[in-house]
Each structure stands twice: as C-alpha cells, then as structure tokens.
Wavefront OBJ file of the C-alpha trace (Angstrom):
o trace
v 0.000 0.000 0.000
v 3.060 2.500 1.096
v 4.327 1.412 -1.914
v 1.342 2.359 -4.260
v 1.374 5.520 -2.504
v 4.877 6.830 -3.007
v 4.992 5.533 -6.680
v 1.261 7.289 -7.235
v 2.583 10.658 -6.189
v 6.073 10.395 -7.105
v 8.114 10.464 -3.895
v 11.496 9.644 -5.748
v 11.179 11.876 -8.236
v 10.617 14.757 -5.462
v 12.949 13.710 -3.431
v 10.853 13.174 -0.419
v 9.226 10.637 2.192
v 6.237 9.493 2.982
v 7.194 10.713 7.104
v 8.243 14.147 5.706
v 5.054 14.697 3.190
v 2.548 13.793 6.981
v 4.888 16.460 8.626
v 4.001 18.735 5.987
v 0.205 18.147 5.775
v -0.503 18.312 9.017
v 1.739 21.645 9.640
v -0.494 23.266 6.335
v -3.517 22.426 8.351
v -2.541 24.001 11.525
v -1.551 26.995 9.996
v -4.636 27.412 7.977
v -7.338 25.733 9.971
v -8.551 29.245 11.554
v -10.969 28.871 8.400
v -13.200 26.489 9.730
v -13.895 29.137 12.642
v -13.355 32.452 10.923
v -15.357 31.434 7.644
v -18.527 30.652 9.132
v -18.720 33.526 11.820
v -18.137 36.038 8.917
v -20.684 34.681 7.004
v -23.189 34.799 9.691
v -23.106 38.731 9.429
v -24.919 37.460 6.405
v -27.659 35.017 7.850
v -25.958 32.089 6.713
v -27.207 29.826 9.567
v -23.364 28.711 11.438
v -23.301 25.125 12.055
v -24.376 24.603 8.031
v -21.816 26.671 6.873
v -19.028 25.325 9.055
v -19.854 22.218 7.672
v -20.078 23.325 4.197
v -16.457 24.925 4.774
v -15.092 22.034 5.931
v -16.311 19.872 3.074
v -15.371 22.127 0.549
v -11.893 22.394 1.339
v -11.910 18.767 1.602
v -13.065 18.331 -1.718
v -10.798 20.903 -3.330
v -7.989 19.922 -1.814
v -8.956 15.895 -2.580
v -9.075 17.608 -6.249
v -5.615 18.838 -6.012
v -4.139 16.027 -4.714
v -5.379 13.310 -6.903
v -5.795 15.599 -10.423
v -3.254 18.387 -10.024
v -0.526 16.329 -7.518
v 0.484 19.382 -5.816
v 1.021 19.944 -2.100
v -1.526 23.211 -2.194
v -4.359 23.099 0.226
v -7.673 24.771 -0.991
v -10.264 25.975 1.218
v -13.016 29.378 0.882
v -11.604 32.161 0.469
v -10.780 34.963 2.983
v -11.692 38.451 1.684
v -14.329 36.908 -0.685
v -16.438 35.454 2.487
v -16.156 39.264 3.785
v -17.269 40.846 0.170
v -20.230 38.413 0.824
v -21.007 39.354 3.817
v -20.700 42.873 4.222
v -20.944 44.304 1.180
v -23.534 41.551 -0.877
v -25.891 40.872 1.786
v -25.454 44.102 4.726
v -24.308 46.636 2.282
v -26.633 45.776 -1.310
v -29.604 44.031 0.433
v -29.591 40.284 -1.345
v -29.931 36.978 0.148
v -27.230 35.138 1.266
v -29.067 32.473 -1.088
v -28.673 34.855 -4.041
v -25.267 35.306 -3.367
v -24.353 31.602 -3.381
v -25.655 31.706 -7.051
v -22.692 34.569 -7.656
v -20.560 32.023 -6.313
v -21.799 28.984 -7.910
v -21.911 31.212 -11.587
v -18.606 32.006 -10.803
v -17.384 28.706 -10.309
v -18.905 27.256 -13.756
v -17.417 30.406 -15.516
v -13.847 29.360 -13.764
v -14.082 25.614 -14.833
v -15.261 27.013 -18.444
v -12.556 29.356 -18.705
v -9.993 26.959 -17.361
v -11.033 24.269 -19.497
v -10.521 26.670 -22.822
v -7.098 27.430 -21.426
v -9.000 31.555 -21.522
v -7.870 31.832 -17.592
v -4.489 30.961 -18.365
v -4.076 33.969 -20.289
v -5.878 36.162 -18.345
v -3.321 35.401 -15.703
v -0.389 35.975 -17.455
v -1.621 39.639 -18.612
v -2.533 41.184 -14.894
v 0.835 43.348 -13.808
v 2.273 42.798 -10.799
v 2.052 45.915 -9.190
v -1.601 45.523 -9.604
v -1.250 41.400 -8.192
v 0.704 42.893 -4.657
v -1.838 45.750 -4.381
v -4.609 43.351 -4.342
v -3.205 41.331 -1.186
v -2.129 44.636 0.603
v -6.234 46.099 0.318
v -7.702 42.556 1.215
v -5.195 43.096 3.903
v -6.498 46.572 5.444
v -9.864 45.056 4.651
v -9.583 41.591 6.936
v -7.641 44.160 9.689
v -10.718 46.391 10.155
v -13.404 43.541 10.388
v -10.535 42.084 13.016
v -10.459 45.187 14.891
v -13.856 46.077 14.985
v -15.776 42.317 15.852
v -13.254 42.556 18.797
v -14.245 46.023 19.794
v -10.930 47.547 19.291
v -12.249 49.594 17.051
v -15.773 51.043 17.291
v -17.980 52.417 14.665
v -18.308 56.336 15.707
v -20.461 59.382 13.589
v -21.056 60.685 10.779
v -17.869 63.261 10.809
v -15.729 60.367 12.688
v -16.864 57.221 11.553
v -14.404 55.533 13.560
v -13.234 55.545 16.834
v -11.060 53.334 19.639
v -13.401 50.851 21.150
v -13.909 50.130 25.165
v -10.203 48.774 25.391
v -10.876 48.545 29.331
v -13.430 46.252 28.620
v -13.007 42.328 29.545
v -13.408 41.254 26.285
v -11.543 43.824 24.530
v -8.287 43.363 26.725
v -8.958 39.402 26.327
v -8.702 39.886 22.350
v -5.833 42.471 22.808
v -3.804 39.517 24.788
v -5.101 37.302 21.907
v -3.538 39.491 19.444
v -0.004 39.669 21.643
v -0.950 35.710 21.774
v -0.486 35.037 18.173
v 2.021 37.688 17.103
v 4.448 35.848 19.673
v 3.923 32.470 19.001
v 4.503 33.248 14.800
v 7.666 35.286 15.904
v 8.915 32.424 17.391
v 7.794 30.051 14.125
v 5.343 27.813 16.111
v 3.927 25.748 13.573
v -0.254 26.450 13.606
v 0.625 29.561 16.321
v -2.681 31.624 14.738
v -5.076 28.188 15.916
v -2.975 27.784 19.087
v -4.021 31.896 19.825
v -7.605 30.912 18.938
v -7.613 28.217 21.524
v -5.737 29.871 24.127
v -8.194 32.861 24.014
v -11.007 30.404 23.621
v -10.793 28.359 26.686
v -9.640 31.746 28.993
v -12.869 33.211 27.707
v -14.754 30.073 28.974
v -12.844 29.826 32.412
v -13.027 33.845 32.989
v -16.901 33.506 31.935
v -17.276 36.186 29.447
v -18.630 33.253 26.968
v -20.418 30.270 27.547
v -18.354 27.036 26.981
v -19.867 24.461 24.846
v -22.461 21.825 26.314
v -19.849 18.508 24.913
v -16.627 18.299 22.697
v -17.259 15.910 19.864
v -20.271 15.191 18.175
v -21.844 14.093 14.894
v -21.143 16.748 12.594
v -24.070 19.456 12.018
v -26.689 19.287 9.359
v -25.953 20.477 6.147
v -29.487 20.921 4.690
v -30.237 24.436 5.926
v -27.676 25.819 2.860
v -27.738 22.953 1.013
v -28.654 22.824 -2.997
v -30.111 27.121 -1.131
v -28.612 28.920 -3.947
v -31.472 31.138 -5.738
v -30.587 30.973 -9.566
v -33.531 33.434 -9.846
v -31.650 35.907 -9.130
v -28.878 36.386 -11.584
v -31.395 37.471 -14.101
v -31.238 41.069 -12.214
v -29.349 43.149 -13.940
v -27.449 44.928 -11.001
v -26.623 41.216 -10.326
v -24.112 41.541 -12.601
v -21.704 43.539 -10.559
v -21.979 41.343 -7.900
v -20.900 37.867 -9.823
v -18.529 39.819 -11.701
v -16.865 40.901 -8.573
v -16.736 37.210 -7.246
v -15.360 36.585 -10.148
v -12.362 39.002 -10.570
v -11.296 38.203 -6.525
v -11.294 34.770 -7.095
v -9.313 34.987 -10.167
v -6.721 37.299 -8.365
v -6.545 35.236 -5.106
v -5.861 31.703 -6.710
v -3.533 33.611 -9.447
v -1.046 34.836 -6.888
v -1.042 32.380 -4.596
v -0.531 29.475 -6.597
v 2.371 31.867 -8.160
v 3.880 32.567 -5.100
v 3.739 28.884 -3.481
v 5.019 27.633 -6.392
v 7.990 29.624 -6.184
v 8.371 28.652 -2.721
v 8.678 24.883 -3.557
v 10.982 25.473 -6.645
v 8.069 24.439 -9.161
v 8.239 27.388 -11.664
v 10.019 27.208 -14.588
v 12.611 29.226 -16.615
v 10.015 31.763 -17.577
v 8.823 32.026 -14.047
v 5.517 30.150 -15.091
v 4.002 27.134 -13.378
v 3.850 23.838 -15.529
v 0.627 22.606 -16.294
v -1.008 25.577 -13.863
v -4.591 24.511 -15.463
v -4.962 21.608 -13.159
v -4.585 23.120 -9.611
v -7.109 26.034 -10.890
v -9.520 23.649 -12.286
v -9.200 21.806 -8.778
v -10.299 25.400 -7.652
v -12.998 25.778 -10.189
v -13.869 22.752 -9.303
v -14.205 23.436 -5.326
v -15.491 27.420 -6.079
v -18.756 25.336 -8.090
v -19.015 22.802 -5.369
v -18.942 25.714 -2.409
v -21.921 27.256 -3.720
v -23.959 24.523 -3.803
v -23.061 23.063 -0.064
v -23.557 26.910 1.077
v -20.347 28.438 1.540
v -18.275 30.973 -0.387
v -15.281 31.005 -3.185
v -12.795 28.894 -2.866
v -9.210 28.444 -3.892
v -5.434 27.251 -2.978
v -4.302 28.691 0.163
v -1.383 30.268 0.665
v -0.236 29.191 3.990
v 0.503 25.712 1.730
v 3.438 27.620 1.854
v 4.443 26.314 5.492
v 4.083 22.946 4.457
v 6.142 23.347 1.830
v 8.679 24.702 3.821
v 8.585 21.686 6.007
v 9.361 19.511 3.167
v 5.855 18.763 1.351
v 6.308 18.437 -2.539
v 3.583 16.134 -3.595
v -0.496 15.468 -4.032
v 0.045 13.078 -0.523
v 0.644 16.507 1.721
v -2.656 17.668 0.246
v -4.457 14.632 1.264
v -3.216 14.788 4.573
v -4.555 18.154 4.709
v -8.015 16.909 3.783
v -8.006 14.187 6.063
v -7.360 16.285 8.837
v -10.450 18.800 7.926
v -13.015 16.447 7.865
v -12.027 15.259 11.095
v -12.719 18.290 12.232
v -16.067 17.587 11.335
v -16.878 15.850 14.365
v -15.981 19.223 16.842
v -18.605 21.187 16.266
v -20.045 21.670 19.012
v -16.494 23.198 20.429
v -16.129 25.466 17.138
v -19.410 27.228 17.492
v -18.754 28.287 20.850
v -15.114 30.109 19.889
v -16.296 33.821 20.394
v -15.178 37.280 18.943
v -12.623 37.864 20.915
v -10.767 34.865 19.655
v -11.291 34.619 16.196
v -10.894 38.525 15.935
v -6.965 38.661 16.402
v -6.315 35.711 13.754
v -8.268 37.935 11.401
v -6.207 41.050 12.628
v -2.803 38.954 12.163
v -3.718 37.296 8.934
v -4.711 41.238 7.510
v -1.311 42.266 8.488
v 0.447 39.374 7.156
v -1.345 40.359 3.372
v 0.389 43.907 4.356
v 4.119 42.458 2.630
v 3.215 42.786 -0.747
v 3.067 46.537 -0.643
v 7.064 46.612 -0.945
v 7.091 45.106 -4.123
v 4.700 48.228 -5.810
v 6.989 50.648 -7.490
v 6.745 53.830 -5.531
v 9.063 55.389 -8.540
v 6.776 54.595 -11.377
v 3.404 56.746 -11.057
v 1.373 54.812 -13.379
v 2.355 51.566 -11.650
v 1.573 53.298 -7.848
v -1.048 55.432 -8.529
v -3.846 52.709 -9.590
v -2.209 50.295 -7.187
v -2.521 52.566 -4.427
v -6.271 53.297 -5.943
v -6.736 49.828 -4.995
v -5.442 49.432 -1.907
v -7.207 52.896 -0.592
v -10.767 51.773 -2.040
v -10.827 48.908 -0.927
v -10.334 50.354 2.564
v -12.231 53.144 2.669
v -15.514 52.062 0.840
v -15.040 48.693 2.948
v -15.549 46.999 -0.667
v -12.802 44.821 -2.120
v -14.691 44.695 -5.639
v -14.296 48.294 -5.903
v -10.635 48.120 -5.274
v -9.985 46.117 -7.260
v -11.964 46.603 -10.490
v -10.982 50.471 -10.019
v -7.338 49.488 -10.915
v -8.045 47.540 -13.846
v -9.289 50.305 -15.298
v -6.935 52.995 -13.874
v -3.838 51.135 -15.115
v -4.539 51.111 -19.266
v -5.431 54.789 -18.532
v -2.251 56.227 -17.033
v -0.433 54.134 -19.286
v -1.995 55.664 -22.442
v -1.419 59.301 -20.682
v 2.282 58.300 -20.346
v 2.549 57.162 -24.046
v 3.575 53.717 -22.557
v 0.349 51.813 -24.254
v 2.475 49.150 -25.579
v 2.840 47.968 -21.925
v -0.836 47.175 -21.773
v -1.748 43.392 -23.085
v -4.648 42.437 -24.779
v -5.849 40.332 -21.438
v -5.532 43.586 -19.568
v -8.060 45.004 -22.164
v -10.080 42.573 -21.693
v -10.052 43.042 -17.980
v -10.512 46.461 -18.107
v -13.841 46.963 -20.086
v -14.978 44.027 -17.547
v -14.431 46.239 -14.750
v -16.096 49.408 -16.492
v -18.597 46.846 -16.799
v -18.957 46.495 -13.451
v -19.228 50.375 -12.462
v -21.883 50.718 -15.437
v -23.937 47.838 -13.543
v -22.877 48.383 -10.147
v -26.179 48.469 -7.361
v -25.172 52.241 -6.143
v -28.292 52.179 -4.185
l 1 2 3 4 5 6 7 8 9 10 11 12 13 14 15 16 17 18 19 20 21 22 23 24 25 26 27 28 29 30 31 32 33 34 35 36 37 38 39 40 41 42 43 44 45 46 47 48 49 50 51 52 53 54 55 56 57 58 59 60 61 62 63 64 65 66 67 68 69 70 71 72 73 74 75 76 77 78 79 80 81 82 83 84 85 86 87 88 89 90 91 92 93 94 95 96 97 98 99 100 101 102 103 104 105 106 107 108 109 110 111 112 113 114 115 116 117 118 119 120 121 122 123 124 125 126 127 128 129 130 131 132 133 134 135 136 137 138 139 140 141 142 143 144 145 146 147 148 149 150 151 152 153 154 155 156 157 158 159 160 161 162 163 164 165 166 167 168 169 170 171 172 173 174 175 176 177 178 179 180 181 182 183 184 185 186 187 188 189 190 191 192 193 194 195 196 197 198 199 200 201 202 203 204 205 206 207 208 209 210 211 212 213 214 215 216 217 218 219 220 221 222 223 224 225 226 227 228 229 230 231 232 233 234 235 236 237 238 239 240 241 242 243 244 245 246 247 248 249 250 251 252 253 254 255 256 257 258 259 260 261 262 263 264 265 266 267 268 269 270 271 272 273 274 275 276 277 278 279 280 281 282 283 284 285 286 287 288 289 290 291 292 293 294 295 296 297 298 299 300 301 302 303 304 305 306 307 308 309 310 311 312 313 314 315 316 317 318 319 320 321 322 323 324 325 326 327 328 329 330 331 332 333 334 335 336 337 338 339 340 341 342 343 344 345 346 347 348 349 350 351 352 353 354 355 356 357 358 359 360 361 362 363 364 365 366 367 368 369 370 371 372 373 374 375 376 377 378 379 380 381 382 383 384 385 386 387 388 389 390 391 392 393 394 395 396 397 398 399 400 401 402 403 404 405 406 407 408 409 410 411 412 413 414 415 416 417 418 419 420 421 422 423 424 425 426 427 428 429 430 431 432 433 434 435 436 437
C-alpha cells in the first residue's frame, strides 16, 4: 500500500518521504485551519445559519484539496476564500440588500465560468496579462480590509459618527483586553515560528474566555457533525437574471481569479516548481481543482474557494507532492466531528487571527513601485478603495481600469496586453452595472 502511494505521487522523483510529506500536511492544516472558525462567523453577518456553513467549509476544502491532490498532484491546500467570504457578507448581503441564497448563485456562476474558462485554457491567459504591481496591491487592500473587520468584531475599534466614523473601542473592557492579549498571543507564538501559532491563539483565548466567563463554553466536545441541509442545494438561480446582479458575480469573479492567481504563483515559487520563464507547468490543473471546489462551495452553502497560501508552510517543512494535500483533507473532515467546540469560539478569539492574517497580506506593498506613477497610482487606488468604501470589488476593479489609462497618458500603451483590455472593459462593466443604491 506504502508502496502504491509513493509511486502514485512520485516520492522519488521529489525527493521526499512518505514521514516528511505527513509532517508537511498536518503543519499546512494548523496553519490554515482558523478557516473552519473564521469562515462561518463572517458569514453569519450574512444570515448564513453557522453550524451549516461550518460544515459546508469544511467539506469544501476537503473536496478541493482531494481535487488537487489526486488531479493536479500538488502539495496546495484549498479551502473558501478569505476576503471573498467578507465581500459576501458585508458588502452583498449588509451593504446591497440580497440573500445570502442569491449570493451563493454569484458564487456557484462564478465557479462554472472558472471551470469554463480553465477548461478553454481563456484563464491561463488572463493570468499571465494582470501586472504585478496591480497582483501585490490586491493582497495589501484585502489586507487593510480583513484588519478592520478584526479590529472592529473585537471592539478595538468602534464604529463612531457621521464626521468620525471611527473611533477606539472600550479597550478597558473584559473582552476587549482578552482579544488584545489574543492578538499579543499570536504575534508571539509566529515570531517564534510555532507551527499552527494563529489556531494555538484561537484556543488559548477560547478556553480563557470560557474559564473567565465572558462566553459560555460548549455543552460537549465531539459530536456528529451538524446538518448540512439548511444551505444545502439554497442557492437562488432566480436571481442572476437582475441586472445589477451583474456587478456582484462579476466581482466574485475578478477576486477569485486574483486570489488563486497569486497564490498558486507565489507557493510555487516557494517549492521550486516554476520554470525558466517564471511560469508554473501545467497551472490549469490546480485552478480547475479550484474551479472545481469554487462550483461545489456554492452549492453546499459556503463561499469562493481556492489554494491557500499558507501551503506555503508545508512546503517549507518539506511537502512536494499530491500526498501533503491529502493529509490536509483528512485532517479537515475530522474536524467535522468538533462542532459543538467550534461554534462556541467567540469574537474575541477569532478577531486577532483575522487582525494577524490582515497584516500578514500587508508584505506585498514593498514590491509596488513607488518610482513609477502609473504603476503606484492605480495600485494605491486599490489598496485605498478597498479600505475606505469597505468593498474589495471596488478596489480592485478600479485598478483595472486605472492602469490602461495612465499608461496611455504616459505614451507607454504598448505595456498594456490584450488580457488587460479585456479586464478592463470588464471592470467598467462592473461600475456601469454596479447596485449604487
């Protein structure tokens, strides 16, 4: 059977065992399994009912990431999407008023366009034509974004007035000193490289919250996973015949593209799998295994999904092949069976991982040209929108069509691609269509 295994995935080829590839899993899922908390309590801003969507969560990253093990053979976990879940939350449902059923139908469109797209060898393309100051600006906004909804679930950060909209929270408060310490929690534990130190913060703050009382622990542990039928097969179809619809799926679309574009990119470097041309080999079968898993997430009831980029710390404890993804997907629907434990995590645990993983999107920023205006000027466009009209699809859209523009102005036109074209009239698209009321 071992030996089935490590021929199947190509162990020998890699260079690797089957000890090291487990290591590697299971240090991928600790570093990323804040999802299966922080997923579901973002989407129940939208009315997504909790226990269903932590289940859908969990099965949907163990699908995709089945996908990319078996299909694609590459040690990238996939899971929903952080940044997307918030789009759907705050801006879809709070923000433009539809149903958290209508917006699984953005997802699920999205998904089919993606598997479409991929299968025509069209996304391939697309990829290769978005800049890269525009690809770092993208992280750094989602960034800002995740750090505000961090700061104010924990009450860090209040909401204020009209003239300040903003202000510091009640930072005497139990709860807000609790998440503070959470915050200190996790930003220690990564300094000193503890493997899965953002779900050992999480914990820590959990159970203090339950032994200090300012939550209610849960009634048991382990259980028999939730019921999935309150989201299940939910999506409403109906809806994407709405015309201002169309800003909303087109939105899902262009984050989804951008998130699995960059991170399998940057992963990939990480492991030594691009080539000469800094491209990665057959890239259509890890974002079909996305396509695949963004499809699936809107039926179960959950949001876009794609490969995640803390892969990257199992690759850098050796994972190189499809096993360390099925590891990963093992371990996630184990999960399944604590979730009575995961409901009860409150705000002022879950808020600092969403705080840290904001700041850790911050990076990118060093890598947009400051020198070059019509690089910084639409990336910074992004990064600011994003921020300050707390809607990523705005951001992001709004440099896709800022960067042909200030290229044209500087008589540098020849440095915009066709795919870039393309990307821009889809994003005037979007502000033609967009819901403004």
């Amino acid at each position: 059977m071992i030996t089935r295994v490590t021929e199947f995935f190509e162990f020998d080829k890699h260079g690797t065992t089957l000890r090291q590839e487990v290591v590697a899993g299971i240090t991928t899922f600790l570093t990323m399994s804040y999802i299966i908390v922080v997923n579901p309590k973002i989407l129940e801003a939208a009315g997504i009912p909790f226990d269903a969507s932590l289940v859908a969560t969990i099965l949907t990253a163990a699908f995709g990431t089945l996908l990319m093990a078996f299909y694609a053979k590459r040690p990238f976990a996939i899971a929903p999407y952080m940044g997307e879940n918030a789009f759907i939350a705050y801006t879809v449902v709070v923000v433009l008023g539809y149903s958290w059923q209508a917006a699984l139908a953005a997802i699920f469109v999205s998904g089919v366009l993606f598997v479409l797209l991929t299968a025509l060898k069209l996304r391939k393309w697309l990829v290769e034509s978005v800049p890269q100051s525009l690809r770092h600006s993208f992280s750094v906004g989602i960034g800002l974004f995740l750090t505000f909804i961090g700061l104010n679930s924990t009450g860090i950060v209040s909401l204020g007035t009209a003239d300040a909209p903003v202000r510091i929270g009640a930072v005497t408060s139990p709860q807000v000193l609790l998440a503070i310490a959470g915050f200190f929690l996790i930003s220690f534990l990564m300094i000193r490289k503890i493997a899965g130190g953002i779900l050992l913060g999480i914990l820590t703050i959990t159970f203090a919250s339950f032994a200090l009382g300012l939550s209610p622990p849960p009634e048991r542990l382990i259980s028999l996973p939730p019921a999935l039928s309150p989201t299940l097969l939910k999506l409403d179809l109906g809806s994407i015949t709405d015309v201002g619809f169309f800003a909303v799926i087109l939105t899902v679309f262009v984050m989804a593209f951008v998130d699995t574009m960059g991170t399998l990119i940057g992963v990939s470097s990480r492991a030594g799998f691009l080539d000469d041309d800094g491209n990665l080999p057959e890239i259509e079968k890890p974002m079909m295994a996305d396509a695949l898993a963004t499809t699936f997430a809107g039926l179960v009831g959950t949001t876009t999904a794609g490969a995640y980029i803390e892969s990257a710390a199992g690759i850098a404890a050796g994972g190189r092949t499809g096993f360390t993804a099925v590891v990963v997907a093992l371990l996630f629907l184990l999960s399944l069976f604590f979730a009575p434990f995961m409901t009860a995590v409150p705000p002022q645990a879950y808020g600092p991982a969403l705080i840290v993983v904001g700041f850790l999107m911050l990076s990118s920023i060093r890598r947009i040209d400051f020198e070059d205006y019509t690089e910084f000027f639409p990336a910074v466009t992004v990064i600011a929108l994003m921020s300050f009209t707390f809607n990523i699809g705005v951001g992001i859209t709004a440099g896709f069509v800022l960067y042909p523009i200030f290229k044209v102005v500087a008589g540098r036109s020849d440095e915009v691609n066709s795919g870039l074209w393309v990307m821009s009239a889809l994003s005037l698209l979007f502000y033609i269509f967009y819901p403004y009321s």
